[in-house]
GUZAZA-631133 format. One record per residue (C-alpha): y negated, z negated, x; chain; residue in one letter. Coordinates in steps of 0.2 Angstrom, whole numbers, plus 5000, padded with zeros to 4 digits. Layout:
# GUZAZA-631133
<rec><c2>Y</c2><c3>Z</c3><c1>X</c1><mol>A</mol><type>A</type></rec>
...
//
This chain:
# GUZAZA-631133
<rec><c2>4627</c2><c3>3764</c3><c1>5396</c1><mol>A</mol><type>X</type></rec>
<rec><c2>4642</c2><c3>3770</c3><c1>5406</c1><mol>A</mol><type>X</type></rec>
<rec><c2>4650</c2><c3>3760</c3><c1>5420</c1><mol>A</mol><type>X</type></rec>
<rec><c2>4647</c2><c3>3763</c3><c1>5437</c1><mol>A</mol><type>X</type></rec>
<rec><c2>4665</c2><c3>3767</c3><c1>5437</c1><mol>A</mol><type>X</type></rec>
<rec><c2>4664</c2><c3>3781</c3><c1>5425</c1><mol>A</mol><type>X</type></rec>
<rec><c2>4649</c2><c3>3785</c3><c1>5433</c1><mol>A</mol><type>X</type></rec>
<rec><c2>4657</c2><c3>3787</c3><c1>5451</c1><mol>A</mol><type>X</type></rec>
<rec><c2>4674</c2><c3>3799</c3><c1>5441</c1><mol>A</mol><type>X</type></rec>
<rec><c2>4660</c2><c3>3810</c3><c1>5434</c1><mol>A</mol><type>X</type></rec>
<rec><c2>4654</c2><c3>3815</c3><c1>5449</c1><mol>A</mol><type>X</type></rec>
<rec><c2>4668</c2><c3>3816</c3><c1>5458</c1><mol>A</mol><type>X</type></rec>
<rec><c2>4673</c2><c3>3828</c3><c1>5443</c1><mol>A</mol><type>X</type></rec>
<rec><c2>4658</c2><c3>3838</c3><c1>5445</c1><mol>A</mol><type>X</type></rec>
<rec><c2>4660</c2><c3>3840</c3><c1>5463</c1><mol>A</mol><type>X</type></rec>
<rec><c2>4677</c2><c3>3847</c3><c1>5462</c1><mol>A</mol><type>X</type></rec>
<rec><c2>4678</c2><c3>3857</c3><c1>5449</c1><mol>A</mol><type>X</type></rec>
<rec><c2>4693</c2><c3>3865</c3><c1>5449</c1><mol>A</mol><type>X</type></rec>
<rec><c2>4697</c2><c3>3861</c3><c1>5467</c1><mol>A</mol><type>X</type></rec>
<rec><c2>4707</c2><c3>3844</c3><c1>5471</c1><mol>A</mol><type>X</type></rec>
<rec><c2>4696</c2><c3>3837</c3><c1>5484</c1><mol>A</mol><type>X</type></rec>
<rec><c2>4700</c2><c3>3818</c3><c1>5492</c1><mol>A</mol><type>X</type></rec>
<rec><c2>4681</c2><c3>3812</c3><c1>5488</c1><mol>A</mol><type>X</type></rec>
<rec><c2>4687</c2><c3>3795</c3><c1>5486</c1><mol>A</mol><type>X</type></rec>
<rec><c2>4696</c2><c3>3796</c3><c1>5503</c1><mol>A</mol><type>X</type></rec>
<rec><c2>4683</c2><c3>3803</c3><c1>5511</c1><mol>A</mol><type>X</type></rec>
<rec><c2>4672</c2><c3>3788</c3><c1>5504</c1><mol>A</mol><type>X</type></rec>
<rec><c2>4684</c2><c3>3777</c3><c1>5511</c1><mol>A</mol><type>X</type></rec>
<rec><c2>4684</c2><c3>3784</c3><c1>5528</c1><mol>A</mol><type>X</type></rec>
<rec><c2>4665</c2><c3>3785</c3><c1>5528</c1><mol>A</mol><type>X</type></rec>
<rec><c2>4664</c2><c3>3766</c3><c1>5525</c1><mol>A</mol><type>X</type></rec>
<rec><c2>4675</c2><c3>3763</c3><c1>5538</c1><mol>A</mol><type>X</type></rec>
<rec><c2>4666</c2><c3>3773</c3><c1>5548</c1><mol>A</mol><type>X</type></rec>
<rec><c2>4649</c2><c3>3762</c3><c1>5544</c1><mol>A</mol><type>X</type></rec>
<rec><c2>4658</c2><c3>3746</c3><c1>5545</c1><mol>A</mol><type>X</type></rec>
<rec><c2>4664</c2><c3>3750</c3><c1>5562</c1><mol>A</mol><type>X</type></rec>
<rec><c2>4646</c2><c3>3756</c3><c1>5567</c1><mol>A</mol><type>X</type></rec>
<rec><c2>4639</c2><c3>3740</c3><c1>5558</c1><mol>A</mol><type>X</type></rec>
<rec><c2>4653</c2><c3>3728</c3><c1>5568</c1><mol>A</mol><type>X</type></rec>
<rec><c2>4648</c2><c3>3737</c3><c1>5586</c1><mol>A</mol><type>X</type></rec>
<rec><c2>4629</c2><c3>3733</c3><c1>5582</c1><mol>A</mol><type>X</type></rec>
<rec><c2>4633</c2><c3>3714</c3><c1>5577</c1><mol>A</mol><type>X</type></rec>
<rec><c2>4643</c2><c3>3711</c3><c1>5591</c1><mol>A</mol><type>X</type></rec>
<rec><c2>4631</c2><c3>3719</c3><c1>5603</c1><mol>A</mol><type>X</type></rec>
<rec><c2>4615</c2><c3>3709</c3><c1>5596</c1><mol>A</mol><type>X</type></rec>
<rec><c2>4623</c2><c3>3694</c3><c1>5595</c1><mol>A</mol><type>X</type></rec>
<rec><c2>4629</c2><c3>3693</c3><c1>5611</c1><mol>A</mol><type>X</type></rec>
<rec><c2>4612</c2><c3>3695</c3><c1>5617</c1><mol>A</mol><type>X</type></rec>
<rec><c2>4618</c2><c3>3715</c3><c1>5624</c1><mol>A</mol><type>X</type></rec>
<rec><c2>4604</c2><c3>3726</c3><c1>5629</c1><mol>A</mol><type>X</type></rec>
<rec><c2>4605</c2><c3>3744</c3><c1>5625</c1><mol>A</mol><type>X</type></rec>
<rec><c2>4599</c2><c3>3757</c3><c1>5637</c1><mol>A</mol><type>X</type></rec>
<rec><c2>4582</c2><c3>3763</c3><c1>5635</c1><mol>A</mol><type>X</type></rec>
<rec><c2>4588</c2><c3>3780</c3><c1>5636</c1><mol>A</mol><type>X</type></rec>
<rec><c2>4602</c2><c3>3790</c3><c1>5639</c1><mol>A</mol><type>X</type></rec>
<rec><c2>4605</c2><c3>3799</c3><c1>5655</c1><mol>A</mol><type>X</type></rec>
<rec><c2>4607</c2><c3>3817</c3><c1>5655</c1><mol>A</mol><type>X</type></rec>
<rec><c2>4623</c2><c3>3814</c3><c1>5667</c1><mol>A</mol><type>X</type></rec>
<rec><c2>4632</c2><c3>3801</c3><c1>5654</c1><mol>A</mol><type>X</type></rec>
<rec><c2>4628</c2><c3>3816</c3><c1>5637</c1><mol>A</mol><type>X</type></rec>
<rec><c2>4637</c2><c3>3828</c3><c1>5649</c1><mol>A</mol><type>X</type></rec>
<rec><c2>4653</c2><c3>3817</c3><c1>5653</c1><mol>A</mol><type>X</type></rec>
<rec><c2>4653</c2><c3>3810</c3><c1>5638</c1><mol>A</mol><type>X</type></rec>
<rec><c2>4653</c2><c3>3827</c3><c1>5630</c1><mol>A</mol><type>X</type></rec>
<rec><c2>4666</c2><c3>3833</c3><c1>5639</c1><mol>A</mol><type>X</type></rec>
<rec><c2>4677</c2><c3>3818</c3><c1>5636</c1><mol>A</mol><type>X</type></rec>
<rec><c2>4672</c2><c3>3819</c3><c1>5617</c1><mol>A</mol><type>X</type></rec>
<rec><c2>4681</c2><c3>3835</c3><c1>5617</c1><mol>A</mol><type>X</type></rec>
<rec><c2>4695</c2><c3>3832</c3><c1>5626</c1><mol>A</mol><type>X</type></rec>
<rec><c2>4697</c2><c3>3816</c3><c1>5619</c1><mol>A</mol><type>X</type></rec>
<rec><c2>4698</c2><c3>3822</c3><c1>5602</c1><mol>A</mol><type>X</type></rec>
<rec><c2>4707</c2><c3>3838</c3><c1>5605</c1><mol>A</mol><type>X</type></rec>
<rec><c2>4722</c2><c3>3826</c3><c1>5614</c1><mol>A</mol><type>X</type></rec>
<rec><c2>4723</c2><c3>3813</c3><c1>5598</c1><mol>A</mol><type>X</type></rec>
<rec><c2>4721</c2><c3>3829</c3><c1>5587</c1><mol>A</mol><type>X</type></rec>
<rec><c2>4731</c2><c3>3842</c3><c1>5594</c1><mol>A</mol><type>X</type></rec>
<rec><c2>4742</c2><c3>3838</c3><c1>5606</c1><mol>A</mol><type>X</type></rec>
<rec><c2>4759</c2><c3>3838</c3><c1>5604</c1><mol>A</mol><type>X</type></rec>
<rec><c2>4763</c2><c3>3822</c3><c1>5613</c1><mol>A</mol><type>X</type></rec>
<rec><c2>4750</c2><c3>3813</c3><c1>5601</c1><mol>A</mol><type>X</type></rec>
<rec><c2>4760</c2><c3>3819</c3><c1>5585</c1><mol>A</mol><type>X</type></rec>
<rec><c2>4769</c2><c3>3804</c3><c1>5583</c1><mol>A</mol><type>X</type></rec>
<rec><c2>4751</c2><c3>3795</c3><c1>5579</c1><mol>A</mol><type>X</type></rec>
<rec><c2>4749</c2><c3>3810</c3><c1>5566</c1><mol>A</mol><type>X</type></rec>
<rec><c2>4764</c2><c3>3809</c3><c1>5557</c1><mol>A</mol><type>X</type></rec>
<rec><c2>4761</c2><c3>3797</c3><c1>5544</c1><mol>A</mol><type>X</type></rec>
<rec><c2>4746</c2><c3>3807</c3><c1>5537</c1><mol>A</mol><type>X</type></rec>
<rec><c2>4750</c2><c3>3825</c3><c1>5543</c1><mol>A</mol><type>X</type></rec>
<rec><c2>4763</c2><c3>3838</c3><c1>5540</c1><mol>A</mol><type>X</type></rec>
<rec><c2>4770</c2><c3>3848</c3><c1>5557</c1><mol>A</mol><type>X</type></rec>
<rec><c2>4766</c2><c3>3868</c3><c1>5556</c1><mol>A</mol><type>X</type></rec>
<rec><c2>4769</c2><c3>3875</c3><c1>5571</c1><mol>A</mol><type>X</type></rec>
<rec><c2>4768</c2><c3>3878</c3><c1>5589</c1><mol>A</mol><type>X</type></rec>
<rec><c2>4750</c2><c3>3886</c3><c1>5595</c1><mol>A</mol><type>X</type></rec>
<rec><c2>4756</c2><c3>3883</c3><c1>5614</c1><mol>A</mol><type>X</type></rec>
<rec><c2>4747</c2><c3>3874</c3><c1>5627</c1><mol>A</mol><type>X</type></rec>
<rec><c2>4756</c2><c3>3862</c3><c1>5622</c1><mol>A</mol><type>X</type></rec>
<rec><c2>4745</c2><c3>3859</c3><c1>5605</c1><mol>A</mol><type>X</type></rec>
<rec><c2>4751</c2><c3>3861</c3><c1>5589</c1><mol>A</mol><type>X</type></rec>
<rec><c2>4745</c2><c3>3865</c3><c1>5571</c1><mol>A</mol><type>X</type></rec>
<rec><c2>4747</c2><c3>3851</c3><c1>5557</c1><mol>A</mol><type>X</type></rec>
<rec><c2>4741</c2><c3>3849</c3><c1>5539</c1><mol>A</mol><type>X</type></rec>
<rec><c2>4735</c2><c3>3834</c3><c1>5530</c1><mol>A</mol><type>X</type></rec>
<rec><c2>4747</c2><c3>3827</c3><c1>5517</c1><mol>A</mol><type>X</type></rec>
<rec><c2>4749</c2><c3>3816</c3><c1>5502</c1><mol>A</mol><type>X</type></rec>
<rec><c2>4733</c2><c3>3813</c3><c1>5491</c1><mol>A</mol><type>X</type></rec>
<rec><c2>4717</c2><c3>3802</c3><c1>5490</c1><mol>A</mol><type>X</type></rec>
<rec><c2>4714</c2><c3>3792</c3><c1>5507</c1><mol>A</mol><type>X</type></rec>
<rec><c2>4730</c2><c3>3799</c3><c1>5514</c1><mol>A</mol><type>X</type></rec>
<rec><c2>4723</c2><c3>3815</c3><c1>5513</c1><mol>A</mol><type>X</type></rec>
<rec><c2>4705</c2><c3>3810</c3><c1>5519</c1><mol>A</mol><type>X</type></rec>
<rec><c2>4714</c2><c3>3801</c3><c1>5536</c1><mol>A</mol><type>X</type></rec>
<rec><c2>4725</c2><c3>3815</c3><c1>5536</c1><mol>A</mol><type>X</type></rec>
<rec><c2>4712</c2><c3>3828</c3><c1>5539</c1><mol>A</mol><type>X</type></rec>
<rec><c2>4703</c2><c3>3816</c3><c1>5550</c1><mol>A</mol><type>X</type></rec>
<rec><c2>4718</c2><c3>3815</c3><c1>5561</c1><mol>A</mol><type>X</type></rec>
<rec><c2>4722</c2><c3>3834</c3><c1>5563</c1><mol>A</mol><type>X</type></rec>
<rec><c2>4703</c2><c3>3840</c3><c1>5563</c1><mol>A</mol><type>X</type></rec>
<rec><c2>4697</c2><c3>3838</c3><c1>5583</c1><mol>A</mol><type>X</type></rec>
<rec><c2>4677</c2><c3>3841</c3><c1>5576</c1><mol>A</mol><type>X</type></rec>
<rec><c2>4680</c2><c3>3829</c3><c1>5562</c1><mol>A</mol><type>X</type></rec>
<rec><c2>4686</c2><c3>3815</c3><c1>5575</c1><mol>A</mol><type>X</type></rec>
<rec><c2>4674</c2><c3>3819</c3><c1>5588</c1><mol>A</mol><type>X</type></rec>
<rec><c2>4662</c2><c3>3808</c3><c1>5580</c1><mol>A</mol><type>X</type></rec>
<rec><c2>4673</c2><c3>3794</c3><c1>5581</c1><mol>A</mol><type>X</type></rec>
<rec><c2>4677</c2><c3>3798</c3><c1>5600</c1><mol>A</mol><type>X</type></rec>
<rec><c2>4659</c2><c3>3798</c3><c1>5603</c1><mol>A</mol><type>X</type></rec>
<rec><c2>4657</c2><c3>3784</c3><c1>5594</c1><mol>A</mol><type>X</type></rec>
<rec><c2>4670</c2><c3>3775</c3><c1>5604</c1><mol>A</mol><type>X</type></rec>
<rec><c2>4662</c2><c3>3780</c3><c1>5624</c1><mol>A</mol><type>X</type></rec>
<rec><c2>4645</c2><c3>3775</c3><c1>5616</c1><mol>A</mol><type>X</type></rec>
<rec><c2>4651</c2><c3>3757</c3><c1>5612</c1><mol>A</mol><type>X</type></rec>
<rec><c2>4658</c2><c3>3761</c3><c1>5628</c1><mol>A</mol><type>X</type></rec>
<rec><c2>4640</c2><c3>3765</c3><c1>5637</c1><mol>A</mol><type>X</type></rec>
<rec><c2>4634</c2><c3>3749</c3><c1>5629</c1><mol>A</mol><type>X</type></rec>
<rec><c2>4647</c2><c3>3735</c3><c1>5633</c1><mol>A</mol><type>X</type></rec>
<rec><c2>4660</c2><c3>3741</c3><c1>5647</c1><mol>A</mol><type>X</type></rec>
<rec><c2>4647</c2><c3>3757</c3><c1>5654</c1><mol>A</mol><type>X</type></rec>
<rec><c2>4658</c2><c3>3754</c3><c1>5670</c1><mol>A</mol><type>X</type></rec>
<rec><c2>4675</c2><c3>3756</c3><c1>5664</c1><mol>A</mol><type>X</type></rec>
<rec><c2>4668</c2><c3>3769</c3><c1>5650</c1><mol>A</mol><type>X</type></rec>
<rec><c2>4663</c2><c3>3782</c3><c1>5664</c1><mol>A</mol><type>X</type></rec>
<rec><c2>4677</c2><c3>3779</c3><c1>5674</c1><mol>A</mol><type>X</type></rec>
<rec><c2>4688</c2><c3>3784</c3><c1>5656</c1><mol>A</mol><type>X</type></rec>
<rec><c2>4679</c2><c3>3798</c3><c1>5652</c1><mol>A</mol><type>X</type></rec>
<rec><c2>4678</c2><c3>3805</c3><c1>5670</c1><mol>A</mol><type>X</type></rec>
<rec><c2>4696</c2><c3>3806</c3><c1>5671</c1><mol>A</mol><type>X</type></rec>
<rec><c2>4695</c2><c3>3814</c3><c1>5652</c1><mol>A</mol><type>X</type></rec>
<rec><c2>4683</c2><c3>3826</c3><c1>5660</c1><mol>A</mol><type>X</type></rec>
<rec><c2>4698</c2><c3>3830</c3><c1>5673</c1><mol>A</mol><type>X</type></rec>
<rec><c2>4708</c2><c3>3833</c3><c1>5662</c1><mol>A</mol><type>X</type></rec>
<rec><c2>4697</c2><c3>3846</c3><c1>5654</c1><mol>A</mol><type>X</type></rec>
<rec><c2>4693</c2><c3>3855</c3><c1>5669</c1><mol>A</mol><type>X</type></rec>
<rec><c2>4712</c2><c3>3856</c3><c1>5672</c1><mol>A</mol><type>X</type></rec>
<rec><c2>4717</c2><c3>3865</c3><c1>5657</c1><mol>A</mol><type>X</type></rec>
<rec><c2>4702</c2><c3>3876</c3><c1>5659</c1><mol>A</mol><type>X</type></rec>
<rec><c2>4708</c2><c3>3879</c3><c1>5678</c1><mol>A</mol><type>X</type></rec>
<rec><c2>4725</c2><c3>3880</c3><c1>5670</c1><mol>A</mol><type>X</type></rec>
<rec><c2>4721</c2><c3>3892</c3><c1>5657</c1><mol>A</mol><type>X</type></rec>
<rec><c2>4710</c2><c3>3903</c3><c1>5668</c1><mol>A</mol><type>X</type></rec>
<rec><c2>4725</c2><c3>3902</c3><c1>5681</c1><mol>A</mol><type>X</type></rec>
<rec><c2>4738</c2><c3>3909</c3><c1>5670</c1><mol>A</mol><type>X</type></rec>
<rec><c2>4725</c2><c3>3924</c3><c1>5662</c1><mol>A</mol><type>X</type></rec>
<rec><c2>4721</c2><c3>3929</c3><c1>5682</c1><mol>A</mol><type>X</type></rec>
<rec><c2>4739</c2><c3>3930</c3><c1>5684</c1><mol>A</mol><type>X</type></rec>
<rec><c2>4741</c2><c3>3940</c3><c1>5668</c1><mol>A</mol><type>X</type></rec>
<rec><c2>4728</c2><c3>3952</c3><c1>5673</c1><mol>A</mol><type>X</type></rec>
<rec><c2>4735</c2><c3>3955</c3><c1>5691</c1><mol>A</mol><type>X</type></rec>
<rec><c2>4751</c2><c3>3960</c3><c1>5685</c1><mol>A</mol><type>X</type></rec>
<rec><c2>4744</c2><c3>3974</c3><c1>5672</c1><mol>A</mol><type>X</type></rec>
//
């Protein structure tokens, strides 16, 4: 009988075939994921939190919005890059102040470092985050993902500006 370890290689091997894909890495970012999830719903039973019997139609729009600001700021923005680099590889410059990185190094390096320069990849996370949010802190979570919401509006105002402007002057 083989070992749960040799187990585990062969299907990793089979998966990948010829590619080199982090599966190990992405493992360890999934557990992480699920002992975050499992920590948020410990904390919240045990100290006696009540979660909402729905959620409002109002909150899955902000927190949509946010979600995607949120995770296109710590994903692409330039600013944010310093919170990238020990995982991802500068590119180049898209404009809009974003910019394009690559995930480096191998194994969980690699599975963080796609994690970090992927804005739908982290957007789980994100949402994961403002729903904790919702549950513990609802007051301070809208008033956070209102003002991502502003932001959002802005660059869209923004880019719709400078495309307005673009147009007159053809």
């Amino acid at each position: 009988m083989r070992s749960p370890g040799a187990v585990a290689r062969r299907v990793v091997a089979l998966y990948e075939g010829d590619a080199r894909r982090p599966v190990r890495g992405y493992a360890v970012v999934l557990g992480s994921y699920a002992g975050l999830v499992s920590t948020l719903a410990l904390v919240a039973r045990s100290s006696g939190v009540r979660l909402p019997e729905r959620v409002e139609l109002a909150d899955v729009a902000l927190m949509g919005v946010a979600t995607h600001k949120a995770s296109r700021l710590l994903t692409k923005d330039a600013v944010t890059s310093p919170l990238r680099a020990p995982v991802a590889r500068f590119e180049e410059e898209t404009g809009l102040g974003e910019v394009n990185e690559s995930p480096r190094g191998h194994g969980v390096r690699h599975a963080a470092g796609e994690l970090a320069t992927c804005p739908f990849c982290l957007a789980i996370w994100v949402a994961t985050g403002l729903t904790a949010g919702l549950v513990f802190a609802p007051r301070l979570t809208r008033l956070v993902a209102g003002m991502l919401s502003a932001v959002a509006a802005s660059d869209t105002l923004q880019i719709g500006y400078d495309a307005a402007r673009q147009w007159v002057r053809k």
